[in-house]
N, C-alpha and C positions, 0 to 999 in steps of 0.2 A: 519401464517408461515413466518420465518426471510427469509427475502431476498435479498442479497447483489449483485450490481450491478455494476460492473468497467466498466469506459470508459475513452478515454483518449492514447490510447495508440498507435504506430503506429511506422514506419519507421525516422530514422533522423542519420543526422550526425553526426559523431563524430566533439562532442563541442556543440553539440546544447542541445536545454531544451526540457522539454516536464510535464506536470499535470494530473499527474492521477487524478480521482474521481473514488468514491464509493458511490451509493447510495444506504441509508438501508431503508427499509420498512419491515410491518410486527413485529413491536415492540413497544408495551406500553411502556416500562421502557428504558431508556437509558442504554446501552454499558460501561460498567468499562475499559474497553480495548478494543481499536482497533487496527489492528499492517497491515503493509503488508509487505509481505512476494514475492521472488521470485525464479523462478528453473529456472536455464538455464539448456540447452540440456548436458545429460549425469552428470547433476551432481543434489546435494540432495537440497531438497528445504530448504530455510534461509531466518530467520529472517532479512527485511530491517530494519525496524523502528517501532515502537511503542509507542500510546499514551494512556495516560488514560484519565477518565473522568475530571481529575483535571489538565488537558494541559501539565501534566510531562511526558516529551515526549524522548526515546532512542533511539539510532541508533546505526547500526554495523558497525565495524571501519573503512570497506571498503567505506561504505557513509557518513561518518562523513563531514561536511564540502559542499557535495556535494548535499544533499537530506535533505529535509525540509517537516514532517510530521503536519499535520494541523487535526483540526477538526471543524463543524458547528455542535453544536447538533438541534438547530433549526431548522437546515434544515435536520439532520440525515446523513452529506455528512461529508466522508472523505477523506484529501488529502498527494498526495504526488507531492511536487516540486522535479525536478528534474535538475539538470543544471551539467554543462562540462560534456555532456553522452560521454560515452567511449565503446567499440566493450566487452568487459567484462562486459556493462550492461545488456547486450542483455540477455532476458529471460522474460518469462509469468511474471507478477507480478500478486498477491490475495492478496484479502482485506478481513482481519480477523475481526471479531466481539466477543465477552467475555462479560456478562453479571458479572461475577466475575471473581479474578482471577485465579483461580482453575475450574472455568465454564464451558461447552462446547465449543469450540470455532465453529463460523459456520464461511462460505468460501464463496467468491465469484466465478466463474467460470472460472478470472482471463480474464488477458488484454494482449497480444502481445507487448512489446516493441524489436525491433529493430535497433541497430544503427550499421553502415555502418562506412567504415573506411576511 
């Protein structure tokens, strides 16, 4: 059974960093796509970022610049750098897994992030 595991997440100020991880288990075959995704309060859950298994890696425009998506397949962990956080980052982030790109996508349970103004 796939299972996705975020940690990483917590309280911080505006301007400050923070790394999410994701770690997957429960997977013979590597992940074509990993993406994370967040929902802040009251509003519809979105695409942060996105990578495949070939490191071609996208972001939405509101992170461009600010968020840097990573992966280890080695170790089955994926990440996301986060730097100048802003009170508009504030929201669960999940960490998506895609075996293809039409595939099921499974979910991690998602991570709190926080930031304070």
């Amino acid at each position: 059974q796939v299972q996705l595991v975020e940690s990483g997440g917590g309280l911080v100020q505006a301007g400050g960093s923070l790394r999410l991880s994701c770690a997957v288990s429960g997977s013979r075959s590597s992940f074509y796509r990993m993406a994370w995704y967040r929902q802040a309060p009251g509003k519809q859950r979105e695409v942060v970022a996105a990578i495949t298994s070939g490191s071609s890696a996208t972001y939405a425009d509101s992170v461009k610049g600010q968020c840097t998506i990573s992966r280890d397949n080695a170790k089955n962990t994926l990440y996301l750098q986060m730097n100048s956080l802003r009170p508009e980052d504030t929201a669960v982030y999940y960490c998506t897994a895609q075996k293809s790109l039409f595939g099921s996508m499974y979910w991690g349970q998602g991570t709190q992030v926080t930031v304070s103004s």
